[in-house]
C-alpha positions in Angstrom: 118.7 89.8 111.3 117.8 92.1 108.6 114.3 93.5 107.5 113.2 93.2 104.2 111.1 95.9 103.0 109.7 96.2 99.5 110.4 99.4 96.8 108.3 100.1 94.0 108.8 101.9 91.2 106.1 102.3 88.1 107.3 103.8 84.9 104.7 106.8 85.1 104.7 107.3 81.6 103.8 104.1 80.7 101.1 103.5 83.3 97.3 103.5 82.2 95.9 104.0 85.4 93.8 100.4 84.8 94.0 100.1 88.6 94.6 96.4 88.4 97.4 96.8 90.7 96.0 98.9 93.1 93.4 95.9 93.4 95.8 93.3 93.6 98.0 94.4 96.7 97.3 92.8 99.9 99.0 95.6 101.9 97.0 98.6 99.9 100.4 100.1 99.3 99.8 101.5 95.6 97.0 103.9 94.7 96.1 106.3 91.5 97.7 109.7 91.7 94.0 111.6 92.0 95.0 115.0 90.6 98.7 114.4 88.8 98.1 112.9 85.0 101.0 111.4 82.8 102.0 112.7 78.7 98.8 110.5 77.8 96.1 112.3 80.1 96.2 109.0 82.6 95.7 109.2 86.1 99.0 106.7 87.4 99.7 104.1 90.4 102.4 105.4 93.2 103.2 104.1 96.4 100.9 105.9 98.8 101.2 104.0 101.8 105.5 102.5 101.2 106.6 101.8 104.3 103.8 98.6 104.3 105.1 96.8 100.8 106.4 93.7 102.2 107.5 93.1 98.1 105.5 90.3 96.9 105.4 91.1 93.6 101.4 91.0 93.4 100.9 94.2 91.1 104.2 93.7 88.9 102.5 90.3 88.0 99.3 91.8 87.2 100.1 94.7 85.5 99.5 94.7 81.5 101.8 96.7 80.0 104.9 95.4 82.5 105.6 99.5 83.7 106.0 98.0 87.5 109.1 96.9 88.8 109.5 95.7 92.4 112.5 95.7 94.4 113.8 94.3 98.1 115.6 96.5 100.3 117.2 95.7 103.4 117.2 97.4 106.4 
């Protein structure tokens, strides 16, 4: 049987850094880039820890401005 991992990917330029999705993963898989900033001076999510997303969609629901997108890969 195939694994199902989870992928991420956050439109970095579109992010706010409002940590609302950092928050609302269960796996602590996303975290704000501490010293990289986007065109708007904003410190943005990224998958620090990816090979624990189990892609629940928990911080694509959450997020405001809709810049997360969530994908499942098999393995």
């Amino acid at each position: 049987m195939a694994k199902i991992k989870g992928a991420v990917v956050v439109n970095v330029e579109r992010c706010k850094g409002c940590d609302l999705c950092v928050v609302a993963c269960p796996t602590h898989v996303l975290a704000l880039q501490p010293k990289e900033v986007n065109n708007r001076g904003y410190h943005f999510a990224y998958m620090q820890n990816p090979e624990s997303c189990i892609a629940c969609q928990s911080c694509a629901l959450v997020c405001p401005d809709a810049c997360i997108e969530v994908y499942r890969v098999q393995e």
